[in-house]
N, C-alpha and C positions, 0 to 999 in steps of 0.2 A: 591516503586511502580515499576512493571516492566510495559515495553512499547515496545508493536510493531508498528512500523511506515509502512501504508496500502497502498501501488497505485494500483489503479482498473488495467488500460491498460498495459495488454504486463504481467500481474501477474494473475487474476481472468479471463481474458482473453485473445484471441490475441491482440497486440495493435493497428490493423490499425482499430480505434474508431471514428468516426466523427461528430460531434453535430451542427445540421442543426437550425439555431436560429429561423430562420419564422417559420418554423413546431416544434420546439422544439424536434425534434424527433432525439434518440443516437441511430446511427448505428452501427452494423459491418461489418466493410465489408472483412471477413476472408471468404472463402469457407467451408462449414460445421464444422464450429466454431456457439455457442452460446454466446452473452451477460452472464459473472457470471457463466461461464460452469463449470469453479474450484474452484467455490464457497466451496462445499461438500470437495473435498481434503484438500484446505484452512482450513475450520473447523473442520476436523479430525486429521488436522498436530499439533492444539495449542490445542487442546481436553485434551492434557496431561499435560495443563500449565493452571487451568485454574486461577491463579492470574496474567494475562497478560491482560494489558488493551488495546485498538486498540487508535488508533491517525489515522486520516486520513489524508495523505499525497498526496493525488490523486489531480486533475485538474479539479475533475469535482466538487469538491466543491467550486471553485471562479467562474464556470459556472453555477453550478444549485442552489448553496447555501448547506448550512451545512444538514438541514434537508430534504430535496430532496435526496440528495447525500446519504446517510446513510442509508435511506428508499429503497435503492436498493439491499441493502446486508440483506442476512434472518437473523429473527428473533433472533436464538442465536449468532450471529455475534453482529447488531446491541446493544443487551444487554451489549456488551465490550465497543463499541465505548463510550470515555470520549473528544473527542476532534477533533481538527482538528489543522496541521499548520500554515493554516491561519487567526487564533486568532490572531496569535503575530500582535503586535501595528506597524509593519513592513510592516505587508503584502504588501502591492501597491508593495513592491520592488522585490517581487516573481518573476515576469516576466523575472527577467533579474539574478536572484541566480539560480545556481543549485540548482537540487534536494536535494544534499547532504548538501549545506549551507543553506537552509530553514531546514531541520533538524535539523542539528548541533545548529540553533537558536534556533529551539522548545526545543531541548536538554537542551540549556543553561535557557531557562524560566522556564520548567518543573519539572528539576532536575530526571529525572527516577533515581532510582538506579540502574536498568539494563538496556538496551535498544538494538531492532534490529530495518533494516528495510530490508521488502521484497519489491523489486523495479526491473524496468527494466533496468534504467538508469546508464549507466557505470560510471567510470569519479572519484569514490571516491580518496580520498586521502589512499597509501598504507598504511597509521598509523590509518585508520580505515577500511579496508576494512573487518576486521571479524565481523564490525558490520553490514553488508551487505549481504542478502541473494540475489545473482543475479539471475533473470529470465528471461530467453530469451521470446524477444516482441514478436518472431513471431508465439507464441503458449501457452507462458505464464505458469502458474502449471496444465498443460496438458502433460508438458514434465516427463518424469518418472526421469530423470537428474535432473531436478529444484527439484524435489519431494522430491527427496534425499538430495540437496543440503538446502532444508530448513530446513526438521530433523535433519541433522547435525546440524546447524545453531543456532537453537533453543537451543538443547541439548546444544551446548557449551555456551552461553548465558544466559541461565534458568535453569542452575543446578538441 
């Protein structure tokens, strides 16, 4: 099973995201940035992978729930998604793990035989950093730089 690990902010879009809980309502507040703008890029980068399954790795699933969260990415997106890392019997302790150690957990429950994650969040450990496709928060896969950096990424990951 290959596996790519998903965060919405700062990747499908800019990251300054803010989720107002009395209105329920998820902003952005980028200047002529959309919500899911590189949705389309996103799913023409794994186009060419397609026994990659998605994990969602994002925030907005301990905020909105599993199926909320998922219901925001199209159609053939969604048809990938098998999961999320907040499954593991751990979760509560998210809050206070890195990005990169709530993976490394999904990792070790899941067993992918390959796995990336495209993420904004720095911080990995150098002994895994090529499992890392980084994208800058402040524009997300809008950036033609991250664009590349995820084709590579893939390619070397997904043979």
């Amino acid at each position: 099973m290959d596996v790519l690990f998903l965060d919405f902010d700062g990747v499908l879009h800019p990251g300054d995201v803010w989720y107002e809980r009395a209105t329920q309502k998820i902003s952005l507040r980028s200047p002529f940035h959309e919500l899911f703008e590189s949705a389309p890029v996103f799913e023409a980068a794994i186009a060419r992978y397609p026994n990659v399954q998605l994990v969602l790795s994002t925030s907005w699933v301990r905020t909105l729930g599993y199926t909320r969260t998922r219901a925001f990415l199209p159609e053939p997106l969604q048809a990938r998604v098998i999961g999320t890392t907040y499954e593991h019997p751990e979760a509560w302790r998210f809050d206070r793990l890195s990005r990169y150690d709530a993976i490394a957990l999904d990792v070790k429950r899941r067993r992918p035989t390959r796995w990336l994650a495209v993420d904004d969040t720095p911080g990995w450990p150098e002994s895994e950093r090529d499992a890392l496709a980084l994208i800058p928060t402040a524009i997300g896969l809008a950036c033609t730089a991250a664009q590349a950096e995820l084709h590579t990424r893939l390619a070397a990951r997904f043979p």
